[in-house]
C-alpha positions as CSV (number, residue, x, y, z in Angstrom):
1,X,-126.3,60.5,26.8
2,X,-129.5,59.1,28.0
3,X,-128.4,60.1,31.4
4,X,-127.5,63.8,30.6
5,X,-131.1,64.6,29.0
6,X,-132.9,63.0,31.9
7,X,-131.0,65.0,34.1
8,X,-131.7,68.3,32.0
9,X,-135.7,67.5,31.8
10,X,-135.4,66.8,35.7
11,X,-133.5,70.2,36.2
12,X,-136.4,72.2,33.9
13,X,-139.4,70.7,35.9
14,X,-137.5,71.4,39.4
15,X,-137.0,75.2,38.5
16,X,-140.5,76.1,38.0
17,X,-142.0,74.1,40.6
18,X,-139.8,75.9,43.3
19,X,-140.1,79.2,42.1
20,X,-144.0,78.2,42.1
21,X,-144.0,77.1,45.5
22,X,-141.9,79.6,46.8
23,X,-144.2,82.3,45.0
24,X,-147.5,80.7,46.1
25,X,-146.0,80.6,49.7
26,X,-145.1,84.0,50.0
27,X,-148.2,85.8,48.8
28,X,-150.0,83.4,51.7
29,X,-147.4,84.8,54.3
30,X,-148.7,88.3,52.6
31,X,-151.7,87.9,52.8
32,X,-152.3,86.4,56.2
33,X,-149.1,89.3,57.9
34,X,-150.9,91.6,60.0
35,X,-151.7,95.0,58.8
36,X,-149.8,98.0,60.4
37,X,-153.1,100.0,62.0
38,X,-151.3,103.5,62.2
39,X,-150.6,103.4,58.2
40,X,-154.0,102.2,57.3
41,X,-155.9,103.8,60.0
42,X,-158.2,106.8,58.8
43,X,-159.8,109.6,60.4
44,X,-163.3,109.6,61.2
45,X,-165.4,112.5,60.8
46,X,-166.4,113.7,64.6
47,X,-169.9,114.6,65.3
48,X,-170.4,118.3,65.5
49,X,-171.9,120.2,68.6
50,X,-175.2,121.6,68.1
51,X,-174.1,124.7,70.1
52,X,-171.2,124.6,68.1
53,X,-170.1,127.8,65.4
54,X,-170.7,126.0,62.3
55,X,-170.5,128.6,59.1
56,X,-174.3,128.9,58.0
57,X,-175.1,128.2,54.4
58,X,-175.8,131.7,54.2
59,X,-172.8,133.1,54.8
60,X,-171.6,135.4,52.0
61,X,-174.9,135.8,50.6
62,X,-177.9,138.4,51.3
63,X,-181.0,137.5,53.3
64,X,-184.4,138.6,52.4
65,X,-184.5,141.5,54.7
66,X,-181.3,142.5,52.6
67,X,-182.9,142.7,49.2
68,X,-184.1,145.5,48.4
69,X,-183.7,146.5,44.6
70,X,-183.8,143.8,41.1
71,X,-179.5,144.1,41.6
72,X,-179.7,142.3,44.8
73,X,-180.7,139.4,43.0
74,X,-177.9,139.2,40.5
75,X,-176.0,136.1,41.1
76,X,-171.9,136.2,41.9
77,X,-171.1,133.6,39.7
78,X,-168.9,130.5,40.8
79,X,-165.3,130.0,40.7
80,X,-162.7,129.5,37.9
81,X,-162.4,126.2,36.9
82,X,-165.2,125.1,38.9
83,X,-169.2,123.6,37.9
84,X,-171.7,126.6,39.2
85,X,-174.3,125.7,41.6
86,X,-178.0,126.8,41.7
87,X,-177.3,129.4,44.4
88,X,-174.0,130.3,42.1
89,X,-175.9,131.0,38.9
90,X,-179.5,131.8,39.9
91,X,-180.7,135.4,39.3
92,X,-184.5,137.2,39.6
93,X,-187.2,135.7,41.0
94,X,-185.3,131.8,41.0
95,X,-182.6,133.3,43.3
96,X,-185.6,134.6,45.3
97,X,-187.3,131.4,45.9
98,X,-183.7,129.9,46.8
99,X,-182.7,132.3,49.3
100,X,-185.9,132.0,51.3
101,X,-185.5,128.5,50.6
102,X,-182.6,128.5,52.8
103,X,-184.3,130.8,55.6
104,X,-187.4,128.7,55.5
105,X,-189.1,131.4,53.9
106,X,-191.9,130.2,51.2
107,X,-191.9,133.2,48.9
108,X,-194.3,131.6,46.3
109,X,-196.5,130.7,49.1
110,X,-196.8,127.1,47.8
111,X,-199.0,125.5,50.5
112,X,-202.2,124.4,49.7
113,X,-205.6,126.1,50.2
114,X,-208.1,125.2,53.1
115,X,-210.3,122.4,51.9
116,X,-211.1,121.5,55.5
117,X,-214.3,123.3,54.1
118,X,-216.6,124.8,51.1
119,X,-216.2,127.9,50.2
120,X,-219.0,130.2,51.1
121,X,-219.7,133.7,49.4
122,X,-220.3,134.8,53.1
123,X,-216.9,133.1,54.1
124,X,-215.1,132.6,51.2
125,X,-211.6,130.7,50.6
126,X,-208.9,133.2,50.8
127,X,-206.6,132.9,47.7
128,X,-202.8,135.5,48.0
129,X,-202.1,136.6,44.4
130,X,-199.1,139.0,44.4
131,X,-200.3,140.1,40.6
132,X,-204.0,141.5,39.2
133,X,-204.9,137.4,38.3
134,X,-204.9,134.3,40.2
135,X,-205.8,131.0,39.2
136,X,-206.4,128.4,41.6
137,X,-207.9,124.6,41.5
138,X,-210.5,123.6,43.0
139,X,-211.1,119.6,43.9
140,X,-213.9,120.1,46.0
141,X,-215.2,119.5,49.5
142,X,-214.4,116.7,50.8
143,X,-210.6,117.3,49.0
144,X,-210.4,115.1,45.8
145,X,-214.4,114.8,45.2
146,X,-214.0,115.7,41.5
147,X,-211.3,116.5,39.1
148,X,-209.4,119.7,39.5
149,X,-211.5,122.8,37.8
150,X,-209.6,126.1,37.7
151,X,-210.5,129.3,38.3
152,X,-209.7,132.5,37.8
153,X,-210.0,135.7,40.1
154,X,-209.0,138.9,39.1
155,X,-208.7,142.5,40.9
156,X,-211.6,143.4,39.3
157,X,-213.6,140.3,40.2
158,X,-212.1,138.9,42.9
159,X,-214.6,136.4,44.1
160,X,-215.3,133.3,41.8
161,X,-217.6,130.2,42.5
162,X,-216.3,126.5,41.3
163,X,-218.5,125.4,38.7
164,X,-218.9,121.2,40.3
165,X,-219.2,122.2,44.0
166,X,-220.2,126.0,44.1
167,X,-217.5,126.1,46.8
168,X,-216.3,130.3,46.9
169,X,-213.1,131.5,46.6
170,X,-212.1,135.2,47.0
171,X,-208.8,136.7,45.8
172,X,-206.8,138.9,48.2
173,X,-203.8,141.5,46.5
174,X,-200.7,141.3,48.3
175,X,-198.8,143.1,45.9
176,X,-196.6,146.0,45.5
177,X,-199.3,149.3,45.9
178,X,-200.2,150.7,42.8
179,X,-198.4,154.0,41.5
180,X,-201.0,157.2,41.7
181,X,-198.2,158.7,39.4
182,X,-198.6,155.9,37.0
183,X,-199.4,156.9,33.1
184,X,-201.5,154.4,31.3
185,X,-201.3,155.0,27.7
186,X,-204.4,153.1,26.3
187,X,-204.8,154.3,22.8
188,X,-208.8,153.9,22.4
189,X,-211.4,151.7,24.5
190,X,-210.3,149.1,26.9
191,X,-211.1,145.5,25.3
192,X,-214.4,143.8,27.0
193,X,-214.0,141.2,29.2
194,X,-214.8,138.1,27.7
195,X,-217.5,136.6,29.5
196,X,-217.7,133.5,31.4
197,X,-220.8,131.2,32.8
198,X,-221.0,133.5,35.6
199,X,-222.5,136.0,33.1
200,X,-225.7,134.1,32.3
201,X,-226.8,132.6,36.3
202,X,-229.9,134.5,36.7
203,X,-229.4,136.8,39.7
204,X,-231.7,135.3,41.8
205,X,-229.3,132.2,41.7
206,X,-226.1,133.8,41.9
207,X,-225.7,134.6,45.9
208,X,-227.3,130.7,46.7
């Protein structure tokens, strides 16, 4: 009897130490087996000619020369089932400043103004407004002497002096013409311009 249940315990510890041998022997024979290079091998992207006929990003879309009325800029939408982009979804003016964007066209004219000088009223800083008011800041001369100041410069007065520096800035319309056949509907007196530090410089100090 003795016997029979040492040979059973000896026969349940033999089992599992072969099968962990055997186990633990062949995942090292897995792991260390060469890998088959054709299965496992994946394509690498090839460098593209530069003289080559890439599609450009504008394809499907209208340049700027190709705008021409508000519908031009209505957006085409994206896909079914797919996440719009900006250039999907963008309409008006945004759609505008994209497309140029992608021509390297600045439409908003985003650059910043000369202060390699100061402003003179003789030779004043040139300032593009596409509408009847412009503001623009002023840091100084050298750039970044003081803190910004803005200013404003209108059609009607388009030449404005910065209050810290007395550097001169003039406004130049590059806007649409106006309309001669234009009705303006102003139902009494035009409101006064509010006035501004400008108003009270004696004349004899404005032009210094």
């Amino acid at each position: 009897m003795f016997l029979q249940r040492s040979a059973i315990a000896a026969a349940r510890r033999t089992v599992p130490r072969a099968l962990a041998r055997r186990t633990f022997a062949s995942s090292i024979v897995r792991r260390e087996a060469p890998k088959d290079a054709s299965k496992d091998a994946t394509p690498k992207p090839e460098a593209v000619p530069a003289g080559s006929n890439t599609p450009s990003l504008l394809t499907g879309y209208k340049t700027i020369d190709q705008i021409k009325t508000e519908d031009d800029l209505l957006a085409p939408g994206a896909k079914a089932g797919t996440v719009p982009t900006d250039l999907e979804q963008s309409t008006g003016l945004e759609r505008l400043e994209i497309l140029g964007k992608m021509q390297g066209i600045d439409i908003f004219d985003m650059k910043p103004l000369d202060a390699s000088r100061l402003g003179t009223l003789e030779d004043p800083i040139v300032v593009n407004s596409a509408g009847n008011e412009q503001y623009c800041g002023c840091t100084g001369f050298p750039a970044d002497s003081h803190n910004v100041l803005w200013i404003t410069l209108t059609r009607e007065e388009p030449v404005a002096r910065c209050m810290e520096c007395g550097s001169a800035y003039k406004m130049h319309y590059v806007g649409p013409p106006d309309d001669p056949h234009a009705h303006h509907d102003h139902h009494g007196a035009a409101p006064e311009r509010p006035k501004n530090m400008a108003d009270f410089i004696k004349p004899e100090y404005q032009n210094l």
